[in-house]
PAGU-14897 format. One record per residue (C-alpha): x, y, z. Coordinates in steps of 0.2 Angstrom, whole numbers, plus 2048, in hexadecimal, padded with zeros to 3 digits. Layout:
<pts>
+-----+-----+-----+
:  c1 :  c2 :  c3 :
+-----+-----+-----+
:   X :   Y :   Z :
...
+-----+-----+-----+
</pts>
This chain:
<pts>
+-----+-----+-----+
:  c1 :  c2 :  c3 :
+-----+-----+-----+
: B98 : B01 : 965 :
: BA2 : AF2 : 963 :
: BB2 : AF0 : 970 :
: BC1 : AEA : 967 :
: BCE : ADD : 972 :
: BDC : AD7 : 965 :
: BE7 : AC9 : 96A :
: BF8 : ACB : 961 :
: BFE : ABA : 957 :
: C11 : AB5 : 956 :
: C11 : ABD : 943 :
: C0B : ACD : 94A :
: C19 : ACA : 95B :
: C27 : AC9 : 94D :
: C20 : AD6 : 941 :
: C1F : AE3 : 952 :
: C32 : AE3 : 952 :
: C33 : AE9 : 940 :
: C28 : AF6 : 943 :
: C37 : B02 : 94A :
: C43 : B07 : 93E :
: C4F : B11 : 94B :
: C51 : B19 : 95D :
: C56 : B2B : 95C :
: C61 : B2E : 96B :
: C64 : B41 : 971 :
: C71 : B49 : 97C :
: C6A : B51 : 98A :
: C71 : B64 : 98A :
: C75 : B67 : 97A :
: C65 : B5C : 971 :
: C55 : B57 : 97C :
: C55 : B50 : 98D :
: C42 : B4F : 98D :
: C3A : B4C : 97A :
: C29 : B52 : 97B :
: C22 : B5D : 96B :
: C25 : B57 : 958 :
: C21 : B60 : 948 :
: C23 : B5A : 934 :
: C2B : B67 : 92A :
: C23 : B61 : 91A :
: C2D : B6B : 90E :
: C3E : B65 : 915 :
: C38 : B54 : 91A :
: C3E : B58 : 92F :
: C39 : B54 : 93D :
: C3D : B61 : 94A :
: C3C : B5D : 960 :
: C35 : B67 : 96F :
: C3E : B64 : 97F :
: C33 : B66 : 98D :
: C42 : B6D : 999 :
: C4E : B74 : 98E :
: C50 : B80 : 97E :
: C59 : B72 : 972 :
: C4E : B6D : 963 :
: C55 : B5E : 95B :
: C54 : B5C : 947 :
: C4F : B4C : 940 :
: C55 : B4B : 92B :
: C44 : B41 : 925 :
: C4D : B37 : 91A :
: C5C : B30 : 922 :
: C56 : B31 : 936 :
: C68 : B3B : 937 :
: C67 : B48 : 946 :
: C69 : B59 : 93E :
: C71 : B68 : 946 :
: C67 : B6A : 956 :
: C5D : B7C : 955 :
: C5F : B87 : 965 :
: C4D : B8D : 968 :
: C41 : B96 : 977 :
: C44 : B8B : 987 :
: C38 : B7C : 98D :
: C2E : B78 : 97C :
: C1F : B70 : 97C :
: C18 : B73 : 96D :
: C1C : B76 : 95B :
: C14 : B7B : 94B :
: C16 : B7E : 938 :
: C18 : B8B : 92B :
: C15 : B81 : 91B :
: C11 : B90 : 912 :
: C23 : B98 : 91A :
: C2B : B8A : 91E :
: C2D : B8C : 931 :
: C2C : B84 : 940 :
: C24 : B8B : 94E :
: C2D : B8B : 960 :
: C25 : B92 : 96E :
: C2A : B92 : 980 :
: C21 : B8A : 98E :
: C2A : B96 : 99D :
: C2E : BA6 : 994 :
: C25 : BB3 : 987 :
: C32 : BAC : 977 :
: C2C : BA5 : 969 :
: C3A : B9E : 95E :
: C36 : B9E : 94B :
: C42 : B93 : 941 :
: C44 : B95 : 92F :
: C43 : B81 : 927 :
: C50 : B86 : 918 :
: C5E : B8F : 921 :
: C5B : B8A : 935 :
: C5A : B9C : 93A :
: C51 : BA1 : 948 :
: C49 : BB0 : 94D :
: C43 : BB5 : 95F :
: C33 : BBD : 962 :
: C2B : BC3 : 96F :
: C19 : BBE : 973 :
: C0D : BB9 : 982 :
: C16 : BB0 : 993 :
: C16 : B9A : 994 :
: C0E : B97 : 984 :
: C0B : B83 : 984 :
: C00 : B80 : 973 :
: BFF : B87 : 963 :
: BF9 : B86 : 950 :
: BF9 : B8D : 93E :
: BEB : B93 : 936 :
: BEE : B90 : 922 :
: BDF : B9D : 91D :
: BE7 : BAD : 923 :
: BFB : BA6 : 925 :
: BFC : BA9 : 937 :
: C02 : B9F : 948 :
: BF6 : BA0 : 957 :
: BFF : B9C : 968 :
: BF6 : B97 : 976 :
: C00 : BA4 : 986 :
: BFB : B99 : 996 :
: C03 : BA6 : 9A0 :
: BFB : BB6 : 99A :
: BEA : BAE : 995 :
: BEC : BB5 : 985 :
: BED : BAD : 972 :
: BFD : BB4 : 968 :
: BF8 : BB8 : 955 :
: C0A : BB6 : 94B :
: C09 : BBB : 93A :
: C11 : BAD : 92E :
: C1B : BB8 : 922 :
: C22 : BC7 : 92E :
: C23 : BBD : 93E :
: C1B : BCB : 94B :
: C0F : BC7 : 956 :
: C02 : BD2 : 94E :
: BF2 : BCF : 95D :
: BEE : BCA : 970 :
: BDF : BC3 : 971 :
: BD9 : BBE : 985 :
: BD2 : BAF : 986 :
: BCE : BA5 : 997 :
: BD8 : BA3 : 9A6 :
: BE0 : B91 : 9A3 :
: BDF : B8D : 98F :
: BE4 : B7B : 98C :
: BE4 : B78 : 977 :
: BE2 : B81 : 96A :
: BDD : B7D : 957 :
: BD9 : B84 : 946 :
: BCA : B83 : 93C :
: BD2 : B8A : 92A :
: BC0 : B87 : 921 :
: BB9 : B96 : 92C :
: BC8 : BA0 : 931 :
: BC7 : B9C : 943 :
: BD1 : B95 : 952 :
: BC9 : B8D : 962 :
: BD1 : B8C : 974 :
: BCC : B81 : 97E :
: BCE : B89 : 993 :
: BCD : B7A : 9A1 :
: BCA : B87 : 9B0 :
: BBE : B92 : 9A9 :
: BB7 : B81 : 99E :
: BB2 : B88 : 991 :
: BB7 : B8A : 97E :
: BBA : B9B : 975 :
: BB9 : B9D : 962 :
: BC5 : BAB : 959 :
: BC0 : BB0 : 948 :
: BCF : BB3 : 940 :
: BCB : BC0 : 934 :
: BCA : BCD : 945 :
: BD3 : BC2 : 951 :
: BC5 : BC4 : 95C :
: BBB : BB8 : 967 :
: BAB : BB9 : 962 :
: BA3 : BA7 : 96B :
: BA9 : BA0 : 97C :
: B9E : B90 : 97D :
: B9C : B8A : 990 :
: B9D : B78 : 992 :
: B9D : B7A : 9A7 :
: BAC : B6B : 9A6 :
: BBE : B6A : 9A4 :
: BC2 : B6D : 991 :
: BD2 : B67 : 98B :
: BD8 : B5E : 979 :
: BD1 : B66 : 967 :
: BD0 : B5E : 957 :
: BC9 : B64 : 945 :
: BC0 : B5A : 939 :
: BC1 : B64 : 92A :
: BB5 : B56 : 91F :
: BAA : B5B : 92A :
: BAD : B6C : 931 :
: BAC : B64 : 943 :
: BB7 : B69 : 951 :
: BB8 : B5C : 960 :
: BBD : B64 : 972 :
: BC0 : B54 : 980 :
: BB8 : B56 : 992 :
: BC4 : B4A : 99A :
: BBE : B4D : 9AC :
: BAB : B4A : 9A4 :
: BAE : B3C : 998 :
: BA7 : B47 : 98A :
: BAC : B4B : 978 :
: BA2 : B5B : 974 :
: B9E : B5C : 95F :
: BA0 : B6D : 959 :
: B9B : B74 : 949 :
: BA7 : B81 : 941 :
: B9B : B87 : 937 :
: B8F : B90 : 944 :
: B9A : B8B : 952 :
: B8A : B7F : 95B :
: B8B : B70 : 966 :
: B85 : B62 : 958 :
: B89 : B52 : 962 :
: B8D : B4D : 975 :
: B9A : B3F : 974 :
: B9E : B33 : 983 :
: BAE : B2C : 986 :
: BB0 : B23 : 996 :
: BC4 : B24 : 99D :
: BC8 : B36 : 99A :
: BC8 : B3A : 988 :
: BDA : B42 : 983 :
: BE4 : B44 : 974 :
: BD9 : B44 : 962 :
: BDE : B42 : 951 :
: BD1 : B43 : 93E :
: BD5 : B35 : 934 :
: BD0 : B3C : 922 :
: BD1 : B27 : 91D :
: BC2 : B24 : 924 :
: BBB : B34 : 929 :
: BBB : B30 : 93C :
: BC3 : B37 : 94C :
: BCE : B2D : 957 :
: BCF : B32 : 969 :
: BDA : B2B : 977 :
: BD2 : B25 : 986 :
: BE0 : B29 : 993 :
: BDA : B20 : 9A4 :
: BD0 : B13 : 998 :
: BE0 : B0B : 991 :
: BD5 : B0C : 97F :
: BD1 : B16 : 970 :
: BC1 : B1D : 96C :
: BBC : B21 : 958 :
: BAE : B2C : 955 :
: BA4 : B2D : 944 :
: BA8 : B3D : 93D :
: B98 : B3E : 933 :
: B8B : B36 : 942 :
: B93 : B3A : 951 :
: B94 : B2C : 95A :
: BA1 : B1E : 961 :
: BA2 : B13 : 955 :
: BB1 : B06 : 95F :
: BBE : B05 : 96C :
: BCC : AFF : 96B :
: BDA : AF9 : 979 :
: BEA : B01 : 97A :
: BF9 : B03 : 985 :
: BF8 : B0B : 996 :
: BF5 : B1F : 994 :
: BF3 : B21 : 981 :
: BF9 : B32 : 97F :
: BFB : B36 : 96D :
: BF4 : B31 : 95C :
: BFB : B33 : 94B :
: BF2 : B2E : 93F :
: BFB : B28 : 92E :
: BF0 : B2A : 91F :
: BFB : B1D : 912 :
: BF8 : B12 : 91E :
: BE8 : B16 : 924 :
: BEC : B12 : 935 :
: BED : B1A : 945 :
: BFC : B1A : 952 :
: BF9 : B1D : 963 :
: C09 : B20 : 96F :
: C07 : B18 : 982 :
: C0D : B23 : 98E :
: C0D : B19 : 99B :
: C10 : B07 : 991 :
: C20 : B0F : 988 :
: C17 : B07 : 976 :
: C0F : B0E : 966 :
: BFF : B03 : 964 :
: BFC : B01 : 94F :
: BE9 : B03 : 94A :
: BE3 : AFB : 939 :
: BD6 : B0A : 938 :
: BCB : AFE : 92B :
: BC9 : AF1 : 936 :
: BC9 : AF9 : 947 :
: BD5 : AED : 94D :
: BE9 : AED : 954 :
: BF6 : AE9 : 947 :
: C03 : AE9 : 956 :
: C0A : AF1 : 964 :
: C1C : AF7 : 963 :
: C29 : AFA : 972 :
: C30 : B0A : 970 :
: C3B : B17 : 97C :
: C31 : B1C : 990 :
: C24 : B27 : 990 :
: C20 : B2A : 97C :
: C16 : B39 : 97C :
: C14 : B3F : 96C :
: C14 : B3A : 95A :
: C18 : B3F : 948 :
: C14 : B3C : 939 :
: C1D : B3B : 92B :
: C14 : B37 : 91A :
: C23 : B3B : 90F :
: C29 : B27 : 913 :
: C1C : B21 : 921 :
: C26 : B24 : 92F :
: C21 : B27 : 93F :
: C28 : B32 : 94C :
: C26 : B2D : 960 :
: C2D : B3B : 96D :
: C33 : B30 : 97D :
: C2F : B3D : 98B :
: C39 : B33 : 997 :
: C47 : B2A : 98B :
: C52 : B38 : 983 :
: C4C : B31 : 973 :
: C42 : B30 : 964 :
: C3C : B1E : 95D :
: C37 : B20 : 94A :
: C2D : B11 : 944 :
: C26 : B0B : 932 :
: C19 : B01 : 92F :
: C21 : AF1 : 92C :
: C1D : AED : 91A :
: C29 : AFC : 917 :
: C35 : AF4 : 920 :
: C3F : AE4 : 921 :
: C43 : AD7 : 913 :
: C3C : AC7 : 916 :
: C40 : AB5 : 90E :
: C36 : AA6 : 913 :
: C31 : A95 : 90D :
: C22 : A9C : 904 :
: C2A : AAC : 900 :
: C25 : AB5 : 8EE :
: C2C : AC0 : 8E2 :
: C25 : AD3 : 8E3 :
: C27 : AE3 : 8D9 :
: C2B : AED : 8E9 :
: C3D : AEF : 8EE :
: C3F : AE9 : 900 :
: C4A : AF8 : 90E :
: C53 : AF0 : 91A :
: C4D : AF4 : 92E :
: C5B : B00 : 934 :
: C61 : AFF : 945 :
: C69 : B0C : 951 :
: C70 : B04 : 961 :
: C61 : AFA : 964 :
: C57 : AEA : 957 :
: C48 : AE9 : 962 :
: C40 : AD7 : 95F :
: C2D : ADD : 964 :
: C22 : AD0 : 96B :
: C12 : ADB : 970 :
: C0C : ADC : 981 :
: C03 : ACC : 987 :
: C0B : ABE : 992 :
: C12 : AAF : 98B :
: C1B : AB7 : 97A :
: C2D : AB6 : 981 :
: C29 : AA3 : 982 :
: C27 : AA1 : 970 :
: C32 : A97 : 966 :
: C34 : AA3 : 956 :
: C39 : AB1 : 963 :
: C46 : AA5 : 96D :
: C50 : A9E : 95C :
: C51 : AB0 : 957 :
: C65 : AB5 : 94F :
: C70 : AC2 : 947 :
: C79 : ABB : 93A :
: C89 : AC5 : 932 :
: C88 : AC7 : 91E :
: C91 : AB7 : 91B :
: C84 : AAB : 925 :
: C8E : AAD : 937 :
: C83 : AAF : 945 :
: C8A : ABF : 94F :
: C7C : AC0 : 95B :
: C6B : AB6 : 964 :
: C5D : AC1 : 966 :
: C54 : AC2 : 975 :
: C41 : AC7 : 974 :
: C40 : ADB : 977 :
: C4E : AE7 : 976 :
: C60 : AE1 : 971 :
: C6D : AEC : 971 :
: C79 : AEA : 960 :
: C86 : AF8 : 964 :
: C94 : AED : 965 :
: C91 : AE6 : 953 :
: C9B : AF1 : 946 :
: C90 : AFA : 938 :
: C88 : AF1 : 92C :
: C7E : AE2 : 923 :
: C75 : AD5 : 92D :
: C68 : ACA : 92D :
: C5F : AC5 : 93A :
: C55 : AB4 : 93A :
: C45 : AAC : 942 :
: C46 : A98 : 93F :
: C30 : A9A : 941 :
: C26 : A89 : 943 :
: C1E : A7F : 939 :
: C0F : A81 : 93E :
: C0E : A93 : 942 :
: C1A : A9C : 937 :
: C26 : A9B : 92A :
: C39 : A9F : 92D :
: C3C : AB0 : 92B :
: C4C : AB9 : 926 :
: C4C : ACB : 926 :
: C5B : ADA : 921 :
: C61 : AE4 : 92E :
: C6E : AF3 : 92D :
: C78 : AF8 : 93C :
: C7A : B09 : 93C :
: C83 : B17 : 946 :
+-----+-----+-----+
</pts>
């Protein structure tokens, strides 16, 4: 296993800033306070968000980052899922027995009522149902997708955690911290028919389908048990030093990339040998992943760094590390235009981030003509001017000759490394310019849009 330490160059430092297209800001009360829970409605390209303390889910247009009609759904949502087959969203609520059902095309929402503080859930695509995980009644709610009643309870263990399809056998695992174990549901009888006993805290699921593999984390054990969906068997004891959290299938490159939460890195197993194959350092608390198949990279949101670390999935290596709003603890992705979706738990906000050849229209000494046609970086209140984490960047000279120069070659602003707020500047056209050095980099000058 090789242990990966990337040191970000000045190019990377500027390029960081590009990386985020816009900030999201919510209204706490009528839109979320407390961000927590994202969903991609793929057949109306929007994203839809959870509030952890309140019943406001905000919608996101895809296209244009707008802020759609807010949806009022079950209270204190922490979770969301899909319909593609129905187009819905899934709303259940953390504190209550109400699942909200939103229709994607008209926004309608239906109430139904199911099992009490349901905190997880997932749809199965083989039989076109919704399996919510009831924390509070220690049951699994079976919704089905096209008349939306809740047609099974099925008991499962006294504290279920995380729950996950597995659509190639028609099942659903739960993973259960107290009772430490993981149950299997065949979803032809919505049934348990195997509770495997792993006598440790199990917690986050993941479902390989290449290899018809689901990962269940022992964060107290520093473990990633291997199952096989198949004949539901343990094939493979993985260890993972400094909790093992949050996991995301990358079908790139076939591999699993798990967030170390203590350890401050990312783990990636081999999905075909089973083994660690690197680690990677992160931000403090990496607490989500998304993993963005254009790309082939893999996000990771900070929890406790208030970044998104960008991974180069064929090299193993950090592309950058990208401020974004406090406490980022969940991610979206949205492969309709690369975006990615970052839920700012303690920020009342949602930062959406490209990666930053999509973004941003660069002229330099040596620049050349392409076929692509270059999008302006959009900005929302705040140009943030990224510089990574490590000591010493805000000394550097591209950073510190920074400026936002008006249409007609005016400068209107000096940019200051990190955030820089831009709402006094009316709507428009700007440029903003970076002299470089000789030596290092060439000047830069890149389109910005001010929008409100």
């Amino acid at each position: 296993m090789m242990r990966i330490y990337t040191l970000l160059g000045l190019a990377a430092a500027l390029a960081a800033g590009q990386y985020l297209e816009t900030t999201i800001e919510f209204l706490p009360g009528t839109e979320p306070g407390t961000p927590v829970a994202m969903v991609w409605n793929s057949t109306d390209n929007r994203i839809y968000v959870g509030d952890q303390y309140d019943r406001n889910l905000a919608v996101i247009d895809g296209a244009t980052n707008d802020k759609l009609a807010p949806v009022v759904a079950a209270n204190r949502v922490v979770a969301l899922t899909y319909n593609p087959v129905q187009n819905k969203v899934y709303a259940p609520s953390e504190n209550s027995d109400t699942l909200a059902i939103i229709d994607g095309a008209t926004g309608a929402v239906t109430f139904i009522t199911a099992g009490g503080s349901m905190t997880d859930i997932c749809y199965n695509q083989a039989n076109n149902r919704v399996y919510a995980m009831a924390y509070g009644g220690s049951t699994v709610e079976v919704i089905d997708g096209a008349a939306d009643t809740v047609i099974a309870h099925i008991p499962v263990g006294y504290t279920p955690q995380h729950i996950v399809a597995n659509p190639t056998n028609n099942k659903v695992y739960v993973s259960d911290w107290n009772d430490q174990n993981l149950m299997v549901i065949d979803c032809s009888t919505d049934s348990v028919t195997v509770t495997m006993d792993f006598e440790e805290n199990c917690e986050w699921l993941c479902y390989n389908p290449q290899e018809n593999k689901v990962y269940c984390a022992l964060r107290m054990n520093n473990q990633v048990k291997v199952i096989g969906g198949a004949n539901d068997s343990v094939l493979a004891t993985v260890s993972i030093s400094g909790r093992p959290g949050y996991m995301a299938w990358n079908p790139r490159d076939n591999r699993v990339y798990c967030a170390a939460v203590s350890g401050d890195y990312v783990a990636v197993i081999d999905g075909t040998g089973d083994s660690v194959v690197a680690a990677i350092d992160v931000g403090d608390q990496p607490a989500a992943i998304a993993i963005d198949t254009a790309a082939n990279k893999a996000w990771v949101a900070n929890f406790a760094g208030n970044s998104v670390t960008v991974i180069d999935c064929p090299t193993l290596a950090v592309d950058t590390t990208i401020a974004v709003g406090r406490g980022p603890v969940a991610l979206a992705y949205n492969p309709a235009n690369g975006r990615i979706y970052t839920a700012n738990k303690n920020d009342t906000s949602v930062s959406v981030l490209r990666e930053s050849l999509s973004v941003g229209v660069e002229e330099g000494s040596n620049s050349q003509a392409t076929n692509r046609k270059p999008e302006p970086t959009i900005v929302r209140h705040v140009l943030m001017l990224g510089l990574g984490t490590r000591s010493g960047l805000s000394h550097n000279p591209v950073m510190s000759g920074a400026v936002l120069l008006d249409v007609s070659g005016v400068k209107v602003m000096d940019l200051a490394p990190g955030p820089n707020d831009v709402r006094a500047l009316s709507p428009g056209v700007y440029f903003l310019f970076a002299p470089g050095t000789s030596n290092q980099r060439p000047r830069t000058t890149t389109k910005v849009v001010v929008a409100r």
